[in-house]
C-alpha positions in Angstrom: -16.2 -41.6 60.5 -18.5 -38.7 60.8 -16.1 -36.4 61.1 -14.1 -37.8 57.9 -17.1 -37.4 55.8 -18.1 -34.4 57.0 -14.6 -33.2 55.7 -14.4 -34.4 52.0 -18.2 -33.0 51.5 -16.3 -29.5 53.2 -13.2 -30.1 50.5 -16.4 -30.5 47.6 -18.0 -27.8 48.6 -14.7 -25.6 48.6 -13.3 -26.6 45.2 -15.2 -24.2 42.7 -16.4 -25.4 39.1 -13.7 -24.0 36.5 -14.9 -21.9 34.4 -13.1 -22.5 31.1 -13.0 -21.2 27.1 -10.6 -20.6 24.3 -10.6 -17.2 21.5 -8.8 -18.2 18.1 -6.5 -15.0 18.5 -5.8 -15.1 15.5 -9.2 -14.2 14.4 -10.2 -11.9 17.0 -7.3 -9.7 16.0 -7.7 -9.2 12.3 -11.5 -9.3 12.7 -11.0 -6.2 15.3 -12.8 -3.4 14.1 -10.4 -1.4 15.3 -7.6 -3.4 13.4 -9.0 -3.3 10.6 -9.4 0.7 10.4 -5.2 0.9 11.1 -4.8 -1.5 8.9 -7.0 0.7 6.1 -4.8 3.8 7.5 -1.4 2.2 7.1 -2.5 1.1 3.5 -3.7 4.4 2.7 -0.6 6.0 4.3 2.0 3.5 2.9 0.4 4.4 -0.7 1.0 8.0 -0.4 4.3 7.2 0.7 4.9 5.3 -2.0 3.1 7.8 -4.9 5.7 10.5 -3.5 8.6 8.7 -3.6 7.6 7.3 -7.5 7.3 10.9 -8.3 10.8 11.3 -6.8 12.5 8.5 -8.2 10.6 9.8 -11.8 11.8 13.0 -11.7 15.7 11.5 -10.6 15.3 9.0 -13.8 14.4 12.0 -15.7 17.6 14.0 -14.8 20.0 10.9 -15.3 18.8 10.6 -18.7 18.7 14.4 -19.6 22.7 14.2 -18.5 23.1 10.5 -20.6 21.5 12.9 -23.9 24.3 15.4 -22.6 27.2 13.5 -21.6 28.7 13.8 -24.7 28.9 17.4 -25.1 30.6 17.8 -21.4 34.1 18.3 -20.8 35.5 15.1 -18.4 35.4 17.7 -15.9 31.9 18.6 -16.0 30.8 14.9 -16.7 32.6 13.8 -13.2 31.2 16.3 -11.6 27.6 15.8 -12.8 27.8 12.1 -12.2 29.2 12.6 -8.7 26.4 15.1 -8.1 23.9 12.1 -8.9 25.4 9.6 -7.3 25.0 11.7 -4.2 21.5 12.6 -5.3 21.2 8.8 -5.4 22.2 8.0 -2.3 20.1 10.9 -0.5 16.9 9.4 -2.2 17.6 6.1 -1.5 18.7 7.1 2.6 15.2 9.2 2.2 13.3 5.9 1.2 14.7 3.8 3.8 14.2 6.4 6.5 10.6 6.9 5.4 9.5 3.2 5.0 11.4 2.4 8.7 9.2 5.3 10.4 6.1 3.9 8.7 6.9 0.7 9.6 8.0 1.1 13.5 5.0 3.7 13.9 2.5 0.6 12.2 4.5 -2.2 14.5 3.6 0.4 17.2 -0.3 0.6 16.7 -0.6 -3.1 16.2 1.0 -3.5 19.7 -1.5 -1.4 21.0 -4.4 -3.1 19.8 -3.1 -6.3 20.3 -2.7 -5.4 24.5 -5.8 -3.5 23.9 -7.2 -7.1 23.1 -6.0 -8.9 25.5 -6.9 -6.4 28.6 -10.4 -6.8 27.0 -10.2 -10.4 27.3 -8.9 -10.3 31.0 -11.3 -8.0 31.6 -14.2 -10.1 29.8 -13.5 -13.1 31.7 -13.5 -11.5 35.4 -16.7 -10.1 34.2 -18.2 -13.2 32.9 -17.3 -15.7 35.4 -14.1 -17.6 33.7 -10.9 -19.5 35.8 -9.2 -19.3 31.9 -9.7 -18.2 28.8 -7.1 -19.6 26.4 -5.9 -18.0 23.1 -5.8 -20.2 20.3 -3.7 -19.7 17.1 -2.4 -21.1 14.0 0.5 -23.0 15.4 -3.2 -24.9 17.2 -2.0 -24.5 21.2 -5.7 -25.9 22.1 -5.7 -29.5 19.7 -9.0 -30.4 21.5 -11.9 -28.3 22.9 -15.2 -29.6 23.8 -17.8 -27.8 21.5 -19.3 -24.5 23.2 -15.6 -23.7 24.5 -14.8 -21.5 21.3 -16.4 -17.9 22.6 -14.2 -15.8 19.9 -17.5 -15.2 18.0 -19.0 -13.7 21.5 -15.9 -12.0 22.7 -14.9 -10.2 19.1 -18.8 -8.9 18.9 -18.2 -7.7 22.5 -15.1 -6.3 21.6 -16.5 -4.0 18.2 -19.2 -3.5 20.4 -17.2 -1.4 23.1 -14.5 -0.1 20.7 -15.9 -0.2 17.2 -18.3 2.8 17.7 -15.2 5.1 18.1 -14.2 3.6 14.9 -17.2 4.5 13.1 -17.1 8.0 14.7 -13.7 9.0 13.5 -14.1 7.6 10.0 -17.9 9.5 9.7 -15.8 12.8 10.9 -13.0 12.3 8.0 
């Protein structure tokens, strides 16, 4: 008998408290100081892009109806050939566009994955540091339904977070 109870208060004694929490990803991630900077870049970036190609696309309206005022003067020769010579210009501009807009895009997809593992080493990182068995991630399509209150520590984690990482933030925007 002594030895059986001896060997459930050993087993109690073993088995650890589990240390666990959820982060709303979700908000952690757009709240990110560091996301939002990129995301201020990639507006800024995808503006310019888009002020340049306007200009383009201005100028290429301006041709087309510089040769619609002329068209009538031409020879059929010289209207074929200045209407094939657009539609190439067309297509060039419009490969030009596409070609742009994809880099932007894949080099934006690109820095979002970044931050996004950069987040989530963090929160490895924070919960070996603090003492957590799990720290779930929470999002829209509501993977944690029920939490007991205190078990939401985005708020703590996502000031931890701009505190490590927002500081370089600041420092490259006060350089610009």
């Amino acid at each position: 008998m002594l030895l059986t109870v001896m060997g459930v208060f050993t087993l109690m004694a073993c088995q650890e408290k589990e240390k666990t929490a959820y982060v709303d990803n979700k908000v952690l991630v757009q709240d990110f100081e560091v996301m939002k900077s990129t995301e201020e870049r990639f507006n800024k970036k995808s503006e310019a892009m888009r002020k340049r190609l306007d200009s383009v696309a201005r100028a290429f309206q301006e041709e087309v109806q510089t040769y619609q005022k002329e068209m009538s003067t031409l020879s059929l020769t010289k209207r074929q050939k200045r209407e094939e010579a657009l539609m190439q210009k067309q297509q060039i501009l419009q490969r030009q566009q596409q070609a742009e807009s994809n880099t932007l895009r894949e080099e934006s997809d690109q820095a979002i994955d970044s931050i996004i593992t950069q987040v989530k080493d963090f929160v490895a990182d924070y919960g070996k540091n603090n003492g957590y068995t799990y720290i779930f991630g929470s999002n829209e399509t509501a993977n944690i339904m029920y939490a007991k209150e205190g078990k939401d520590i985005t708020k703590t984690v996502l000031e931890a977070l701009n505190k490590k990482y927002g500081s370089a933030v600041k420092d490259t925007t006060d350089k610009k």
